[in-house]
N, C-alpha and C positions, 0 to 999 in steps of 0.2 A: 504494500500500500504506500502510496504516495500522496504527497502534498505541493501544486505547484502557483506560485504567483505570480501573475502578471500585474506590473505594474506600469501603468500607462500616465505618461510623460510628454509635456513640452517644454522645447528652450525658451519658448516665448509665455510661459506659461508661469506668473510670477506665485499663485500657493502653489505649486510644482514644486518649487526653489524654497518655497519655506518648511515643506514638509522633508524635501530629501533628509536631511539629516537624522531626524527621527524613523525615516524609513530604513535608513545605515543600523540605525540602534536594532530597528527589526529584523534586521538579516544576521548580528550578531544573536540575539536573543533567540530565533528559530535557525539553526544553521543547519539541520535536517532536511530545510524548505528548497525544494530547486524556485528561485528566484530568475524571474525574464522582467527586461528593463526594456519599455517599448515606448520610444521617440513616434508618438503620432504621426512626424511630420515624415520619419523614415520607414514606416511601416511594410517593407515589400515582401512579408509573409502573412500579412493581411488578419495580424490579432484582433485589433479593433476590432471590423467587419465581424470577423468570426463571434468574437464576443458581443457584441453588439452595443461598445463600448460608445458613447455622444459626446462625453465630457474628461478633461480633465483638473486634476489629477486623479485618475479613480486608480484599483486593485481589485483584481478579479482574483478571488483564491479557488483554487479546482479541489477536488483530493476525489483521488483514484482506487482501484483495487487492483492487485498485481497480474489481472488480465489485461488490466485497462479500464477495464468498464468504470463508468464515473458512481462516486459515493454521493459527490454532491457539491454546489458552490457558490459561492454568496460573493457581494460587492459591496464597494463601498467608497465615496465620491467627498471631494473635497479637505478639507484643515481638521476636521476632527479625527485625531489621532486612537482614540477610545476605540471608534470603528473601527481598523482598520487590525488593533489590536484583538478585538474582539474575534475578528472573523478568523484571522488566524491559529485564534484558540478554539474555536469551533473546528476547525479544517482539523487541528493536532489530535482533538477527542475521538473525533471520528473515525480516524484510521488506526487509534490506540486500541489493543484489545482487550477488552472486557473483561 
């Protein structure tokens, strides 16, 4: 089972630039997490779209089962850092076993 994040980014995107650092603390604090860093503006594997990603700063967290098949996954958009935390710890429970 896995847990993977997409985190969806601009340079032109000024709470982008005020959360990164706290999203730095998240990749220390979950370092299980395979972690993708996706510049909206460079997008030529088409996350966004796929996710159906409108806004940022958002994070899409996925978590999988080791066929693949999806467990389940939530988002979460904007400076509130609680979310983002939150979803994370949802994604970890998830795949933790019982």
């Amino acid at each position: 089972m896995s847990v993977t994040v997409y985190h969806f980014w601009s340079k032109t995107c000024g709470p982008c630039q005020v959360i990164k650092p706290a999203l730095q603390l998240l990749r220390t604090e979950f370092p299980d997490v395979k972690w993708v860093s996706v510049d909206t503006h460079m997008d030529v594997a088409g996350y966004a779209s796929q996710l159906k990603v409108q806004v940022v700063p958002t994070v899409v967290v996925v978590a999988t089962r080791a066929d693949g098949s999806l467990i389940g996954s939530e988002r979460h958009s904007g400076t509130q850092m609680i979310g983002y935390h939150r979803i994370l710890r949802n994604a970890m429970r998830a795949i933790t076993p019982q």
